[in-house]
C-alpha positions as CSV (number, residue, x, y, z in Angstrom):
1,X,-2.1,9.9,-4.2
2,X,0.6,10.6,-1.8
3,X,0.1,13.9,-1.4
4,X,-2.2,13.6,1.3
5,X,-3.0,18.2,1.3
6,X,-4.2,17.6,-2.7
7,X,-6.8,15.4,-1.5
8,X,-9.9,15.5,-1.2
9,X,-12.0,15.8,2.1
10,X,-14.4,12.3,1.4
11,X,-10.5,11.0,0.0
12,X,-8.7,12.1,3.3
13,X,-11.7,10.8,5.3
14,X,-11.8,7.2,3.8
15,X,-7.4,7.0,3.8
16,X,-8.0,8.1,7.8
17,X,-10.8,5.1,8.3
18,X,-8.9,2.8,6.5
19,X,-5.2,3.3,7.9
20,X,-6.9,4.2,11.4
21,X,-8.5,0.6,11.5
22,X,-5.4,-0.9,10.4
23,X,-3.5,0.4,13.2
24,X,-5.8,-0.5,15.3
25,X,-5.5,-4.0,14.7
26,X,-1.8,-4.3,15.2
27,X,-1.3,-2.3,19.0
28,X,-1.7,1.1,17.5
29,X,-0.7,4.0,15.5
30,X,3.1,3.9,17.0
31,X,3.5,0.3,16.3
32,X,2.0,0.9,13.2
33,X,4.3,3.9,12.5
34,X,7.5,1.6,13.6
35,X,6.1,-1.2,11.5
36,X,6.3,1.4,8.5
37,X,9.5,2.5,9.7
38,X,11.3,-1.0,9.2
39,X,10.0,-1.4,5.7
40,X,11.7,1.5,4.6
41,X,14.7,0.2,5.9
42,X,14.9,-2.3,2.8
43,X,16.4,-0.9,-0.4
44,X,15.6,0.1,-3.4
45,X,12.3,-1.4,-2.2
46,X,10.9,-3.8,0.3
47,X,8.7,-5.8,-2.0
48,X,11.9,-7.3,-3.5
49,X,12.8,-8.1,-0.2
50,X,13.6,-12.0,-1.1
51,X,12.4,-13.2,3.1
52,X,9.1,-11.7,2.0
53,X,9.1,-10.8,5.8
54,X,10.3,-7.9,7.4
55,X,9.8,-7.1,11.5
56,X,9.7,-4.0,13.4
57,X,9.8,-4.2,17.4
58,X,6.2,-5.0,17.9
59,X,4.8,-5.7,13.9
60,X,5.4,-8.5,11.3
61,X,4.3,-8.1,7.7
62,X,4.7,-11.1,5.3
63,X,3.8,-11.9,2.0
64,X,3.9,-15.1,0.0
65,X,5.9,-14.4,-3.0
66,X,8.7,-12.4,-3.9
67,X,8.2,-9.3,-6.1
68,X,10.5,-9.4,-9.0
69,X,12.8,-6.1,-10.3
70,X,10.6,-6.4,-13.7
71,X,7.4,-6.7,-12.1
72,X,8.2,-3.7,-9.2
73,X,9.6,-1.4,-12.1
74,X,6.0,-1.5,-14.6
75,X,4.2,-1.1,-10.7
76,X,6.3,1.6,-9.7
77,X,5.4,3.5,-13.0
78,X,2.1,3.2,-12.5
79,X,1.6,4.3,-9.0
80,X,4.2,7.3,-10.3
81,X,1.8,8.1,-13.0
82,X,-0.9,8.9,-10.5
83,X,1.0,9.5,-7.2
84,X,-0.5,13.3,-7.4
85,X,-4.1,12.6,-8.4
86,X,-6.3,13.2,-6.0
87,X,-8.8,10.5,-7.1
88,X,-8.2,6.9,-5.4
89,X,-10.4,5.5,-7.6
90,X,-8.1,5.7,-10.6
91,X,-7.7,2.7,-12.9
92,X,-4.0,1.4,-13.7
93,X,-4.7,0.1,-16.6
94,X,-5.6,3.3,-18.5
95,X,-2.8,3.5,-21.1
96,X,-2.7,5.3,-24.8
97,X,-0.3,2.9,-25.4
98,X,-0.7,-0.8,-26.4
99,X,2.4,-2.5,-25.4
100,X,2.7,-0.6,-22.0
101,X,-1.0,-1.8,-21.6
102,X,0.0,-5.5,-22.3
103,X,3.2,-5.2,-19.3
104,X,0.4,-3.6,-17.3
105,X,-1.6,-6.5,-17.7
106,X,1.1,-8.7,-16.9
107,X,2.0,-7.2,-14.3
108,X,-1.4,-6.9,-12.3
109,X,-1.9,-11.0,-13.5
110,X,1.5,-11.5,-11.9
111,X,0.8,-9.6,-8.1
112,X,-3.1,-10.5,-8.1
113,X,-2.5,-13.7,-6.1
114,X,0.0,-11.7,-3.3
115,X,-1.4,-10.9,0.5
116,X,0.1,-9.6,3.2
117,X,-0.5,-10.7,6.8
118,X,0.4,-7.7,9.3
119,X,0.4,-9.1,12.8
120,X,1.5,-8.2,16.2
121,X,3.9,-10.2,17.7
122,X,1.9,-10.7,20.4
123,X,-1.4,-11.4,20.8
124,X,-2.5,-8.7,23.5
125,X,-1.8,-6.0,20.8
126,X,-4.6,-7.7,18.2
127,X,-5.2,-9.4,15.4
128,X,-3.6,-7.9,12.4
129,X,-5.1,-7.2,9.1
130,X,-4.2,-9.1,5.6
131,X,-4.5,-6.8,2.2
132,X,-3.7,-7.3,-1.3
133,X,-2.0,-5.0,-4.0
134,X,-5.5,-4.5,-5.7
135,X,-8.3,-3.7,-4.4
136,X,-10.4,-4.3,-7.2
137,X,-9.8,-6.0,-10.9
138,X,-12.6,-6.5,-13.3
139,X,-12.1,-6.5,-17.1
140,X,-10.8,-3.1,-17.9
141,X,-9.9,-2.1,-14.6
142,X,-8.0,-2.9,-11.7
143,X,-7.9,-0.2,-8.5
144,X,-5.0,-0.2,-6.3
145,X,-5.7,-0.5,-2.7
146,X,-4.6,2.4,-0.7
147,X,-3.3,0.7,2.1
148,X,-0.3,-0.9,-0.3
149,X,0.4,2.1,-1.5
150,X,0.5,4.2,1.5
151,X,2.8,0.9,3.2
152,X,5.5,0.3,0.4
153,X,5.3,3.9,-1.6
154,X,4.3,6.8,0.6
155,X,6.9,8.7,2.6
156,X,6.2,8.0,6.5
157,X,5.3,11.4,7.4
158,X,2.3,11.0,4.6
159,X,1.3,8.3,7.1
160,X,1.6,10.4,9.8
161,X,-0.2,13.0,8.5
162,X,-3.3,10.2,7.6
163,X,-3.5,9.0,10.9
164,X,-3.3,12.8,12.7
165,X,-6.3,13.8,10.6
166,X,-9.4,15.0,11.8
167,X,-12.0,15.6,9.8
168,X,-14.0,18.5,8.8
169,X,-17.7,19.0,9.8
């Protein structure tokens, strides 16, 4: 997941679209970049960040709840159980286990309601872009959304390497 070289080309195409557009909305790929920058700034993690805000020069990114340490850790394990597929369309809750299954559970019922607002701090530059942790959640499965992922768990040179790419004929 964020190892953008094992992916595949319709994977690296639809990461490019989707991070692309994002950027776009907010002044750019630099601002963008900086934005991405800033967040990493915040240890261990900037969901736990307890402002839910966090600014670069040109970018502000907000959410409307704190992320808790018990909620962050079950997330983090799951993106770290797929972080080298090369399938975005993997479902979280896929588990042999029944009482990792049940935190799972909580966990997604816990983030569901979360978006974040990305905007530029000034108008000129765009409108911004508002995302949530999941992308999808029916019954049995709940999709991450590749944006979150590549924001508050990819390094910043996987972002670079999204938004550099061109794609294949």
């Amino acid at each position: 997941m964020c190892n953008f070289n094992k992916q595949n080309e319709e994977t690296k195409l639809l990461i490019h679209l989707l991070m692309k557009k994002c950027s776009d909305t907010v002044g750019g790929v630099n601002f963008f970049l900086g934005l991405l920058e800033a967040m990493k700034k915040h240890k261990p993690n900037p969901l736990t960040h307890k402002a839910t805000k966090i600014s670069s020069e040109h970018i502000i990114i907000e959410w409307n709840k704190t992320v808790f340490k018990d909620k962050l850790d079950v997330l983090e394990e799951a993106i770290r159980s797929h972080k080298s597929t090369e399938n975005q369309d993997f479902n979280i809750l896929q588990s042999d286990n029944e009482k990792k299954a049940k935190k799972l559970l909580n966990m997604v019922k816990a983030l569901a309601p979360i978006t974040f607002k990305v905007t530029p701090q000034s108008q000129e530059n765009g409108t911004g872009f508002d995302f949530k942790i999941f992308e999808s959640i029916k019954d049995d499965y709940v999709k991450i959304n590749p944006i979150f992922v590549a924001m508050f768990f990819c390094s910043t040179e996987y972002s670079k390497k999204v938004l550099k790419y061109v794609p294949k004929n």
